[in-house]
Backbone bond lengths (Angstrom), bond angles and torsions (degrees), N, CA, C in turn:
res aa  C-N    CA-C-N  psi(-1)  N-CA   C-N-CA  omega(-1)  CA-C   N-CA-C  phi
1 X - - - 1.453 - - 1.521 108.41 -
2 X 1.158 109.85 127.42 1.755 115.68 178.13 1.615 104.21 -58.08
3 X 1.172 121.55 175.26 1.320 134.33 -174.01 1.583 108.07 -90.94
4 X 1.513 112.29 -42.51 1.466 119.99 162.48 1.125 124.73 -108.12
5 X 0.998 117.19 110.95 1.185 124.76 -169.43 2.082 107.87 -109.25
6 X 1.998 85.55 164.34 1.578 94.23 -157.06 1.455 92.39 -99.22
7 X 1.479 109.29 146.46 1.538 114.66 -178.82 2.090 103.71 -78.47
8 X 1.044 123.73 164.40 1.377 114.44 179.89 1.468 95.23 -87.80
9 X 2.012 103.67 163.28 1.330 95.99 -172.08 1.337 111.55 -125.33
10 X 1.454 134.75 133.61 1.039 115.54 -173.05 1.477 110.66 -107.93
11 X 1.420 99.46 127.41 1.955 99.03 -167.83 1.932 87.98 -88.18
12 X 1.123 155.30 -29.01 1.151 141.87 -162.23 1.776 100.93 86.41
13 X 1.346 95.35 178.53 1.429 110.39 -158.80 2.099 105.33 -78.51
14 X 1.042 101.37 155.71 1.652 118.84 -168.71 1.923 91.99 -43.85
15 X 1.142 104.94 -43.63 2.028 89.87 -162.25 1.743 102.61 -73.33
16 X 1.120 92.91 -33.35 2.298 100.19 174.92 1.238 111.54 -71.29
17 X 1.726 121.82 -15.87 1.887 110.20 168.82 1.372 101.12 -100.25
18 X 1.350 144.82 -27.53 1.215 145.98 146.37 1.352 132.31 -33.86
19 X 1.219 131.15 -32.56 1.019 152.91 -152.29 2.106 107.08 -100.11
20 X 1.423 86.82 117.18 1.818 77.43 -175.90 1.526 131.92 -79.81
21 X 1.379 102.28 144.49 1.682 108.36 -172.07 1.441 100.49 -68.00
22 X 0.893 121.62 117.00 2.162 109.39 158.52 1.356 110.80 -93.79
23 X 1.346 103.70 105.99 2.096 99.74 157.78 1.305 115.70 -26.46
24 X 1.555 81.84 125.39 1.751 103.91 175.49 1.696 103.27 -81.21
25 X 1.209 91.92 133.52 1.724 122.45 -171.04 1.758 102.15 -42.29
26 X 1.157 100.23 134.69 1.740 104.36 169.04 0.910 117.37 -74.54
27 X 1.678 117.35 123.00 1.135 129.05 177.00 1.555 110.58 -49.10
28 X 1.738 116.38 149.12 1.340 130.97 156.53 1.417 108.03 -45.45
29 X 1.618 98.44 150.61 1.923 96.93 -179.76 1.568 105.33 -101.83
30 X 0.624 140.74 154.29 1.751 156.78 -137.32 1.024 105.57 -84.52
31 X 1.129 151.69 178.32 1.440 159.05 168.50 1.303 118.82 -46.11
32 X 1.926 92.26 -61.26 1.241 123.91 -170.92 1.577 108.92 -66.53
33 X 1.067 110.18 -30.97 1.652 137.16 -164.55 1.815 95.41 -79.07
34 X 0.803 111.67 -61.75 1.524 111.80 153.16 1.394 136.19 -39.30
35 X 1.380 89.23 -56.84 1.585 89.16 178.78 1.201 114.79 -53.34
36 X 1.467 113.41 -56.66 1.202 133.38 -145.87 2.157 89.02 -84.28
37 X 0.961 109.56 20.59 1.486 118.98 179.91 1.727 101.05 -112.04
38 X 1.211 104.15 -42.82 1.385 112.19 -156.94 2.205 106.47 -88.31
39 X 1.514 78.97 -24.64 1.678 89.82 166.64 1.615 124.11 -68.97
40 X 1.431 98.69 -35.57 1.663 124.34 -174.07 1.488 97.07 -59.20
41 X 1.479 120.01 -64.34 1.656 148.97 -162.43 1.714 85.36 -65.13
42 X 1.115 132.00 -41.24 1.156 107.07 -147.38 1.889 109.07 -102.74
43 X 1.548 89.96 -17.48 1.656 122.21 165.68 1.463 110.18 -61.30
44 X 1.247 119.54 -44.97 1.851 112.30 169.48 1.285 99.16 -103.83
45 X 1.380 135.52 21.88 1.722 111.90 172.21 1.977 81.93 -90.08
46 X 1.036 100.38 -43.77 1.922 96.34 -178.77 1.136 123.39 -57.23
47 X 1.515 131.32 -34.14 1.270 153.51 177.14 1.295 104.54 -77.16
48 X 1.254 136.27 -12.48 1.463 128.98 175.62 1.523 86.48 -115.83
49 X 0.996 153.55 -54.68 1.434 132.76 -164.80 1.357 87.24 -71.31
50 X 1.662 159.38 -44.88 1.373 124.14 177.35 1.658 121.68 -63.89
51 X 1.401 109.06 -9.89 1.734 95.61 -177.73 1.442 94.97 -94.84
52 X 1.575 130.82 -27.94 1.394 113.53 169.95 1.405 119.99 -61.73
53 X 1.395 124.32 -9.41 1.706 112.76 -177.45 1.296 78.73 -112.45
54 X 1.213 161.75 25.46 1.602 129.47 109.71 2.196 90.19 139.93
55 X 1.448 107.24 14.66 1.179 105.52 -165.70 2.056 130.44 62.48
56 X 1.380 99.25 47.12 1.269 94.40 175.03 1.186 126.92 -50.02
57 X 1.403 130.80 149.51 1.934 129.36 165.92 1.534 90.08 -105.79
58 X 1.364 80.46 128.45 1.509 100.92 160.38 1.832 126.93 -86.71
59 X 0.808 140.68 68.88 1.179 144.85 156.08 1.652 106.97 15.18
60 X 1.273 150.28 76.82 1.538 134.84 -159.79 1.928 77.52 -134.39
């Protein structure tokens, strides 16, 4: 007898190994997961409207 040994396995009956798995649905992304989405989007929506007006400097 090996030292580790394998537990027996029970696959269940012929129609339950037949039978197809469907991926479970992707979870919603988090609040934060969002946010931090909506910061990104809104970080190059500004960055492209400053390279379309030609990159002004602002004098501040």
């Amino acid at each position: 007898m090996n030292a580790i040994t394998k537990p027996d396995l029970i696959l269940g009956t012929v129609e339950e190994i037949k039978t197809v798995i469907e991926p479970a649905a992707p979870a919603a992304p988090s609040l934060f997961a969002r946010f931090v989405a909506y910061m990104m989007a809104w970080t190059n929506a500004s960055y492209d409207a400053w390279e379309k007006a030609g990159r002004p400097h602002h004098g501040f």
